[in-house]
Backbone as numpy.savetxt, mean C-alpha at the origin, in Angstrom:
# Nx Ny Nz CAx CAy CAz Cx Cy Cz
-6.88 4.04 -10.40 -5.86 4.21 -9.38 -5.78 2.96 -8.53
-4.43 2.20 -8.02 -4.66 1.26 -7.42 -5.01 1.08 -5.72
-5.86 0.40 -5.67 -6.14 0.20 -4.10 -5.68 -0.55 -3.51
-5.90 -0.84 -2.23 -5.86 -2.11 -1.19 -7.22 -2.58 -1.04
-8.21 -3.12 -2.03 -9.12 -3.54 -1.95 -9.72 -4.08 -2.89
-10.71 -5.51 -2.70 -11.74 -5.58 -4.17 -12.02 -4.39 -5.11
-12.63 -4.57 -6.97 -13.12 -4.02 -7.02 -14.29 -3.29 -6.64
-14.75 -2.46 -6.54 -16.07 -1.92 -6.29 -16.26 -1.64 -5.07
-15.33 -2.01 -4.07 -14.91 -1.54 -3.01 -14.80 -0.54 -2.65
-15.72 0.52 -1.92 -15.24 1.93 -1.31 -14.06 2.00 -0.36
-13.61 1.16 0.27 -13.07 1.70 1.25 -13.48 1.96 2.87
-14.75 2.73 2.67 -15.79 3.16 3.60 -16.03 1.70 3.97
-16.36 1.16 3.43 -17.51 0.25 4.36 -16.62 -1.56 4.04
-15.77 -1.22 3.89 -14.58 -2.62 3.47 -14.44 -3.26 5.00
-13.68 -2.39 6.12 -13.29 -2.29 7.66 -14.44 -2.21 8.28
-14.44 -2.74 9.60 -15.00 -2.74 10.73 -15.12 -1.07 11.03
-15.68 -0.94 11.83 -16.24 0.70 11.89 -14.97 1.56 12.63
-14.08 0.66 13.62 -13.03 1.09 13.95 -11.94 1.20 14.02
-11.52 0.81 12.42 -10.10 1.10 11.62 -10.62 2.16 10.12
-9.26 2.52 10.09 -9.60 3.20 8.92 -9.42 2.88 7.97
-9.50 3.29 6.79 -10.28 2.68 5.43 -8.50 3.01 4.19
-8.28 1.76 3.23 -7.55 1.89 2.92 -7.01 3.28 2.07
-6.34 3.77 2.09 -5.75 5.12 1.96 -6.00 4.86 0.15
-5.89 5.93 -0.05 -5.78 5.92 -1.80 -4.10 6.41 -2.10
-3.92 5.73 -3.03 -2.43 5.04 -3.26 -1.79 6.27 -4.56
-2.66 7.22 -4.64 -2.43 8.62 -4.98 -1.94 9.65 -4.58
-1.37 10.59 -5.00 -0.67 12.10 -4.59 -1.47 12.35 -3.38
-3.01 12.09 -3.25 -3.94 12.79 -2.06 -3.34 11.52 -0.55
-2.80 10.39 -0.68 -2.79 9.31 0.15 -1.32 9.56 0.75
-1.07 8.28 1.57 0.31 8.79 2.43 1.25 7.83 1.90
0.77 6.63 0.31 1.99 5.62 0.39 2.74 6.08 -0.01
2.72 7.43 -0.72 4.47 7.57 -1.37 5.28 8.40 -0.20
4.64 8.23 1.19 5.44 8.71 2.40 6.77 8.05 2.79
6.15 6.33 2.17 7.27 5.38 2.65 8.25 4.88 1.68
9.14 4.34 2.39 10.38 4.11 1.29 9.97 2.81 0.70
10.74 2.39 -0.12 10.44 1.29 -1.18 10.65 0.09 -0.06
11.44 0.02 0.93 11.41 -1.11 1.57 10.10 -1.46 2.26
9.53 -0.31 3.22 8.71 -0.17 3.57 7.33 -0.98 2.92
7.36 0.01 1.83 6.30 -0.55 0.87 6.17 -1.96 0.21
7.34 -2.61 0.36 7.66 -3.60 -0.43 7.10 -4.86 0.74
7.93 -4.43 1.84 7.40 -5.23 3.58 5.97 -5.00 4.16
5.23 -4.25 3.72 4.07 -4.01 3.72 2.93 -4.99 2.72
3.71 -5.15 1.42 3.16 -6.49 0.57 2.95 -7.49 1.10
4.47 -7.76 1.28 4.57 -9.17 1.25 3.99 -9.05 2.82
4.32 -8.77 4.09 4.35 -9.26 5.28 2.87 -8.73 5.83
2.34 -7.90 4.97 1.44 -7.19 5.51 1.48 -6.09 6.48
0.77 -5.35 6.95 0.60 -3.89 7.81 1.67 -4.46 8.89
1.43 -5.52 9.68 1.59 -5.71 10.98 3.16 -5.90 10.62
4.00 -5.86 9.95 5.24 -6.23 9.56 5.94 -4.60 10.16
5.33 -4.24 9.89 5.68 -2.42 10.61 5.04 -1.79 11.53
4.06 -2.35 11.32 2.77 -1.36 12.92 2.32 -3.40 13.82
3.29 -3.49 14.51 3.04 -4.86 14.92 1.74 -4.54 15.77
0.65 -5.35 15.98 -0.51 -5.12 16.58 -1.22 -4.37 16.37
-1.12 -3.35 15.06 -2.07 -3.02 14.60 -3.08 -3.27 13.48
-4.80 -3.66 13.71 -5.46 -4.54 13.33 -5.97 -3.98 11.81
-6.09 -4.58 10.64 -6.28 -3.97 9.53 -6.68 -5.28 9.00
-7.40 -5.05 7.77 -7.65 -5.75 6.44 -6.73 -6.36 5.77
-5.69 -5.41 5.94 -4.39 -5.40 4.63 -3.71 -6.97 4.97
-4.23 -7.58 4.00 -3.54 -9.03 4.09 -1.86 -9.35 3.52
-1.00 -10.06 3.78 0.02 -10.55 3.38 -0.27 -10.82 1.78
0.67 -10.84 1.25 0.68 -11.33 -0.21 1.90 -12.73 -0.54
2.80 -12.66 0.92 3.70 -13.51 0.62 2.79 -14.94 0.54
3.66 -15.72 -0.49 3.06 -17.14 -1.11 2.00 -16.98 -1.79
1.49 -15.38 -2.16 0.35 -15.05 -3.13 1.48 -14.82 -4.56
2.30 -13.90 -4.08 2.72 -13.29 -5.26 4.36 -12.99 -4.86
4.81 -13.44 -5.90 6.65 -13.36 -5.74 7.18 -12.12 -5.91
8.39 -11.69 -5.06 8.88 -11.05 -5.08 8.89 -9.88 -6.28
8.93 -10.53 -7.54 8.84 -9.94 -8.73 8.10 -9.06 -9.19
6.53 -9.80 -8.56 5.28 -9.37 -9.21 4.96 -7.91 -8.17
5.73 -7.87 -6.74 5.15 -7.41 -5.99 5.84 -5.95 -6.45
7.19 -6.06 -6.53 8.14 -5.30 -7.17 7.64 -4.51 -8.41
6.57 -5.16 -9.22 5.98 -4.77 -10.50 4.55 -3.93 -10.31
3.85 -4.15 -9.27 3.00 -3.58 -8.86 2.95 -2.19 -7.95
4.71 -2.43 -7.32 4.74 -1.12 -6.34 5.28 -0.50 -7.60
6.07 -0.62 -9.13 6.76 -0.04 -9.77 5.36 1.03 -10.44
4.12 0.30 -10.40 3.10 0.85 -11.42 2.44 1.92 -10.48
2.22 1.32 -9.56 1.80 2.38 -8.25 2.57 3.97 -8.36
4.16 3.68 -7.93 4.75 4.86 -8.13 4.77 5.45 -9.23
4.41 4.83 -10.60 4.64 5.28 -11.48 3.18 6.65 -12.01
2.38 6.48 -11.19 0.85 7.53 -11.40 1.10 8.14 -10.40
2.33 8.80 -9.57 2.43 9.50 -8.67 3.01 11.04 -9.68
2.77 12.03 -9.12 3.74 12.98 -9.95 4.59 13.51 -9.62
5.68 13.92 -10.43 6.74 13.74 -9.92 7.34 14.56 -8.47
6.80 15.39 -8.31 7.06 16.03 -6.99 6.79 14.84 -5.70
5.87 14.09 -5.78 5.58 12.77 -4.86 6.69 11.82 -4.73
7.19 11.26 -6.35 7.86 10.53 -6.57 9.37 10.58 -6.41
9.79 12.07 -6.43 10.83 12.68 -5.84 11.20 12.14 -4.89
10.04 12.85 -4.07 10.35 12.71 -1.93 10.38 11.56 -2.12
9.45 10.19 -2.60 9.58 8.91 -2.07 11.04 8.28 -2.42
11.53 8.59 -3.38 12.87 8.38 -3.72 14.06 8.95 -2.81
13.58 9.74 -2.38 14.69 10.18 -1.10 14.51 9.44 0.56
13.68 8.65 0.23 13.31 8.24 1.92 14.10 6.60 1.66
């Protein structure tokens, strides 16, 4: 399942003790809450692109990875969602 983190990475112990730990990118997690823009501005610009001042791990990807690739990665993400998930995210 894909993360926001190294491999071998829990999650748990990735963050400082007082943020929380990257969400799992599964039916149990909240990314298929957001719309594709969302998610897409969240890549490239990172967390703070939507929660301005709020402090996280989640790094930018812009000048890591082009538009394309990022596009290809949120496509694989949604794609292990089922479809009742993938539904709602399609309507937001």
């Amino acid at each position: 399942m894909p993360r926001c983190e190294p491999p071998g990475a829990t999650g748990l112990t990735a963050a400082p003790a007082q943020w929380l730990p990257a969400p799992p990118h599964d039916e149990t997690g909240h990314t298929w809450h957001h719309s594709d823009e969302q998610l897409f501005r969240i890549v490239k610009e990172g967390l703070v692109a939507l929660a301005p001042g709020y402090e996280t791990d989640m790094q930018a990807y812009a000048g890591v990875l082009d538009d394309a690739q990022i596009e290809a990665i949120l496509d694989y993400t949604k794609g292990t969602w089922p479809e009742r998930e993938r539904n709602i995210q399609q309507s937001r």
